[in-house]
C-alpha positions in Angstrom: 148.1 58.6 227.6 145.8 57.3 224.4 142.0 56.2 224.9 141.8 52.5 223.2 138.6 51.6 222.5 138.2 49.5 219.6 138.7 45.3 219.5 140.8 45.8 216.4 143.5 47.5 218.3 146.9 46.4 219.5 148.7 47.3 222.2 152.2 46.7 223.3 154.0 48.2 226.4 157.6 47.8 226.6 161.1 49.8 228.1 163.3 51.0 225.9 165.9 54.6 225.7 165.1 55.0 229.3 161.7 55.2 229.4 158.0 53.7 229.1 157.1 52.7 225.7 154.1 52.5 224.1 153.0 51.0 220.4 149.4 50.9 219.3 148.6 49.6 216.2 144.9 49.2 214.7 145.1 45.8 213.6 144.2 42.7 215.6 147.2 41.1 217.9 147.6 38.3 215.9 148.5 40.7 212.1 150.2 43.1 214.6 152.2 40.7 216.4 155.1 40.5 213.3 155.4 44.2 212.9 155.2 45.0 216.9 158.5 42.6 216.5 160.5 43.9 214.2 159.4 48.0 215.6 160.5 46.5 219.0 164.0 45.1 217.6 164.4 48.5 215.9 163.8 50.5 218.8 166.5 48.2 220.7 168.9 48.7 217.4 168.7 52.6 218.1 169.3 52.6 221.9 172.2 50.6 221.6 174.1 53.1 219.2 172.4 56.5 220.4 172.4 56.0 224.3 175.1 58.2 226.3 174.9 55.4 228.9 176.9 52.9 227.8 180.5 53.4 226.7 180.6 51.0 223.5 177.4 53.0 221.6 178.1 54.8 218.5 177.5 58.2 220.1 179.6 57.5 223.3 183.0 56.3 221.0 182.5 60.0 219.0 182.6 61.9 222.8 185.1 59.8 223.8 187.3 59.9 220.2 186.2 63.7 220.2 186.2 63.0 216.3 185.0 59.9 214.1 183.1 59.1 210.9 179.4 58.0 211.8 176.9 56.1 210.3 174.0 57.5 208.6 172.0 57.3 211.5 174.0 59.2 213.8 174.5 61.7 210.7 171.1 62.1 209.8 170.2 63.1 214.2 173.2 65.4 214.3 172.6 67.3 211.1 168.7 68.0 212.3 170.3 68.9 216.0 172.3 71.4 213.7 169.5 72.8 211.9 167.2 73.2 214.7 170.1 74.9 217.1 170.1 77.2 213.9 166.4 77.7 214.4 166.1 78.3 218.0 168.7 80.6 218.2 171.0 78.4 220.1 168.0 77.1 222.5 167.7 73.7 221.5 171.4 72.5 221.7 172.7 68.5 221.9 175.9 69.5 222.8 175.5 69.5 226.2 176.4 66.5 227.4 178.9 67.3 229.9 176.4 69.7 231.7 174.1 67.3 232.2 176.7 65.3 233.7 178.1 68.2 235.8 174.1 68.4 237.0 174.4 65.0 238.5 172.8 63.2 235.1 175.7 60.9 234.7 173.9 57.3 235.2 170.1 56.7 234.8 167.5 58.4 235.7 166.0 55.7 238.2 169.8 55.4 239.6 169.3 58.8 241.1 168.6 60.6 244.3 164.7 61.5 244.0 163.5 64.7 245.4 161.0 64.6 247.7 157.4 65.9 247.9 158.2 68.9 250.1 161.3 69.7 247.8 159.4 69.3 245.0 156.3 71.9 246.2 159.7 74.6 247.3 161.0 74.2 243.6 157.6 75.0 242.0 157.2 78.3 244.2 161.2 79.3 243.6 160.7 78.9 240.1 157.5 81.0 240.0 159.9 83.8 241.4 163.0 83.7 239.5 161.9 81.9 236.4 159.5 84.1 234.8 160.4 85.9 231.3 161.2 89.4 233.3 163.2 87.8 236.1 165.2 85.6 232.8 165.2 89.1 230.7 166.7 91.1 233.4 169.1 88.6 234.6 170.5 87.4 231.1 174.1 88.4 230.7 175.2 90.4 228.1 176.1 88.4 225.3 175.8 85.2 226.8 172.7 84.1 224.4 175.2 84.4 221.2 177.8 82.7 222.8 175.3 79.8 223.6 174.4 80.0 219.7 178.0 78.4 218.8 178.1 75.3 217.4 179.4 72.8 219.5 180.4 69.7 216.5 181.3 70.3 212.7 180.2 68.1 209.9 182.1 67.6 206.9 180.6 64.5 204.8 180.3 61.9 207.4 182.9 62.8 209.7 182.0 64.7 212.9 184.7 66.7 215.0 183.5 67.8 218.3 184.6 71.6 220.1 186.0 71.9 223.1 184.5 70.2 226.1 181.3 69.5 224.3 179.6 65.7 224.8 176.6 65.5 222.5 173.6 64.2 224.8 171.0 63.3 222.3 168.0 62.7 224.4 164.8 64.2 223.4 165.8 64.6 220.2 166.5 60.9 219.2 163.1 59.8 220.8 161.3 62.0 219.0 163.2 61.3 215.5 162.4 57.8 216.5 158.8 57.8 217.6 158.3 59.5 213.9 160.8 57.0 212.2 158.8 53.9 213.1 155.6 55.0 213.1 155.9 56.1 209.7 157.6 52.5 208.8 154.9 50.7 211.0 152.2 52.0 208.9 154.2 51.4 205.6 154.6 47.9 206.7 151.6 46.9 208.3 149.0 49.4 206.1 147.5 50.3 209.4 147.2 53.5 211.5 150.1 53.8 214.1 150.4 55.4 217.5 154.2 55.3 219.2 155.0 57.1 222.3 158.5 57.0 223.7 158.2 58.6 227.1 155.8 60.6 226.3 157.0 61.7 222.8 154.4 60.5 220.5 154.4 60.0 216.8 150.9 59.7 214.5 150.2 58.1 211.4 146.6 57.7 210.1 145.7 55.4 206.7 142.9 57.6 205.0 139.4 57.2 206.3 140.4 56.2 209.5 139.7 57.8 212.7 142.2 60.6 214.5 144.0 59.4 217.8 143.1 60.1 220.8 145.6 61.3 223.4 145.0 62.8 227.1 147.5 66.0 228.0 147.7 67.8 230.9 145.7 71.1 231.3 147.7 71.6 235.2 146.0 71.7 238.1 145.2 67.9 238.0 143.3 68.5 234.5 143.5 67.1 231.4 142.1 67.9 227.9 141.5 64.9 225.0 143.3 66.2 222.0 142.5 64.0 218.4 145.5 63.8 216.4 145.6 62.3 212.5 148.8 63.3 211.4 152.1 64.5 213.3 153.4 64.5 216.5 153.0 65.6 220.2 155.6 66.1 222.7 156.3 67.3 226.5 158.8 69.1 228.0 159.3 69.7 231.9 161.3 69.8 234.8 158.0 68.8 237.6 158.8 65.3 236.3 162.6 64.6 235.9 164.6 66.0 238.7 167.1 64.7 241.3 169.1 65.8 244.4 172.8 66.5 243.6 173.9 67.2 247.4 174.6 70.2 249.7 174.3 73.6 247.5 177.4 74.5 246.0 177.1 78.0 247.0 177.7 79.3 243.2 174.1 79.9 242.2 173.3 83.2 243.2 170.0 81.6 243.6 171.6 79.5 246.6 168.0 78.1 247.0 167.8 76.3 243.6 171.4 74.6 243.7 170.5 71.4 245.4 167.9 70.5 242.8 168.6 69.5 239.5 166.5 68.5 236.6 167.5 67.5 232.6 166.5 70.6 231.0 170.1 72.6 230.7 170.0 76.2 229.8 172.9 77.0 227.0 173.0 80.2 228.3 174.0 79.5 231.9 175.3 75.5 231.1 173.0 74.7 234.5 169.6 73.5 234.9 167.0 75.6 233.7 165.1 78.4 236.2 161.8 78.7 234.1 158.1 79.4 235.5 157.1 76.6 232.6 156.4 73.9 234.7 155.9 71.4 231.5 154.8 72.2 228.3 153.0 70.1 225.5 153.4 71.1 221.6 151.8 69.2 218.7 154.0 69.5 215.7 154.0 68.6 212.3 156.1 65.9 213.3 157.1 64.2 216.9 160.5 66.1 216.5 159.7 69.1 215.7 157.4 68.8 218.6 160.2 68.3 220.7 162.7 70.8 219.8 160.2 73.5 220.0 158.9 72.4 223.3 162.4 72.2 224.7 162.9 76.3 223.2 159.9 77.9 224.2 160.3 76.3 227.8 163.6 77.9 228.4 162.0 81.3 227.5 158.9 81.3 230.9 155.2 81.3 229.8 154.4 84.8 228.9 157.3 84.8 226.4 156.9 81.6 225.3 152.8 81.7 225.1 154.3 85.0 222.7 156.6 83.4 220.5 154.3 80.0 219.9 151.9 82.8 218.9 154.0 84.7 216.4 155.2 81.0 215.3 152.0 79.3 214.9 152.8 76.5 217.2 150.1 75.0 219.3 150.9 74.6 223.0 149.9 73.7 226.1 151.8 75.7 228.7 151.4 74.8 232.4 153.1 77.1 234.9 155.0 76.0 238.4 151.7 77.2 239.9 149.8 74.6 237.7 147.4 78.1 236.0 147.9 76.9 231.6 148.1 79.1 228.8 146.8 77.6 225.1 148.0 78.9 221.8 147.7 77.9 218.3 145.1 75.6 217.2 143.9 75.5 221.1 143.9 79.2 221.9 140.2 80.0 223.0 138.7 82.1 220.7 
């Protein structure tokens, strides 16, 4: 994912929230070694209280209790997830927890049932037919896109009372929050320029005179495009990478060819995987989570309403349809 190319740089891989880790720090090993350390332990700190995995987390006893006070941590992630919900129009939504585990998400990812190559080339052509932004426009129930809009938890000080059946699943969000959270300690600590990618959720802190960061994204088609980042954050959302066999189709999809397949994007308007022509999409953002919530949103929309709304928004994208063709916007449009 990032070019290293200087001596003076440190690098440390690592697993952590479910995923490949990454920390790059421009410093040599043996400055970077004490603040790789602590970033590491912090990292580990976070998992343990935000994962939905394990049943004595901090986030897991608030599903489970349905109500709780949380710690400032927990309160911080939930009161963004609230805002950006707000912002999205009910798109980006954590409460969706018991979807994903409806969808077959309910252990880790590398626990389950991997779709084949085959399976994997039929679900990029049936999402090319149903999951463009006419097929989504003209299939969109009345109504069903304000009722997706509800909030799912309510926050009064520090307590949190979940609605209904709602499980908050908080995912992309909580890399993201933390790729930018100990980046921007890293560098506070260390005085360095900091690079830290949690599964592909990257956040960027550059000291003043120092050079941007270089990261690789994918173009589609097999292509990639070097994009320098100083400030910020860069994250991708997709379903081409993250999806899993849950069985025979159920037979309730109307799309009776898409309900064998699932992946971890859920729609809040139809509480089911997405159907979306957006193969992945890549936005760089002003931070890694903003990054992530708007690439989450715009995804759920297809590509030509998506490549329209990241217009009207000023977001820069990278938007590769199931058919691999990519539409740029924002800062990468062509001219």
């Amino acid at each position: 994912m990032t070019s290293i190319d200087s001596q003076h740089v440190t690098v440390h891989d690592f697993r952590v929230m479910g995923t490949d880790a990454r920390i790059v720090l421009r410093a040599p090993e043996a400055d970077a070694a004490p603040f790789l350390e602590e970033a590491v332990r912090e990292l580990q700190e976070l998992q343990e209280r935000l994962t939905r995995f394990d049943p004595s987390s901090e986030l897991e006893q608030l599903n489970d209790a349905r109500t709780a006070h949380v710690s400032p941590v927990l309160l911080e992630l939930l009161e963004a997830a609230r805002d950006y919900q707000a912002q999205t129009e009910g798109r980006f939504n954590v409460g969706l927890g018991t979807k994903l585990i409806a969808a077959g998400y309910d252990q880790t990812f590398t626990q389950l049932r991997t779709v084949d190559d085959a399976t994997r080339s039929d679900l990029h052509e049936r999402m090319l037919t149903h999951g463009s932004s006419d097929a989504k426009a003209s299939s969109a129930p009345a109504g069903a896109a304000t009722a997706a809009a509800a909030a799912s938890f309510d926050i009064d000080g520090d307590r949190v009372l979940l609605h209904g059946d709602a499980r908050i699943d908080l995912g992309g969000l909580a890399k993201g929050w933390s790729a930018d959270r100990i980046a921007q300690r890293l560098r506070e600590r260390s005085g360095c320029s900091v690079l830290v990618s949690l599964g592909g959720d990257v956040g960027i802190q550059v000291v003043d005179g120092d050079e941007p960061w270089p990261i690789s994204a994918s173009v589609g088609d097999g292509g990639e495009m070097t994009l320098a980042l100083a400030f910020g954050g860069l994250a991708t959302s997709g379903w081409d990478g993250r999806m899993w066999m849950r069985g025979e189709a159920s037979g309730d999809d109307p799309r009776d060819d898409l309900s064998d397949v699932a992946h971890h994007v859920i729609d809040p308007v139809t509480g089911a995987p997405a159907v979306t022509d957006i193969a992945r999409i890549t936005v760089i953002g002003a931070s890694c989570v903003d990054a992530e919530v708007w690439a989450k949103a715009l995804m759920l929309v297809g590509a030509d309403a998506a490549a329209r709304e990241a217009t009207e928004r000023g977001i820069t994208a990278i938007i590769v349809r199931a058919d691999g063709s990519c539409i740029l916007t924002g800062a990468l449009a062509p001219a």
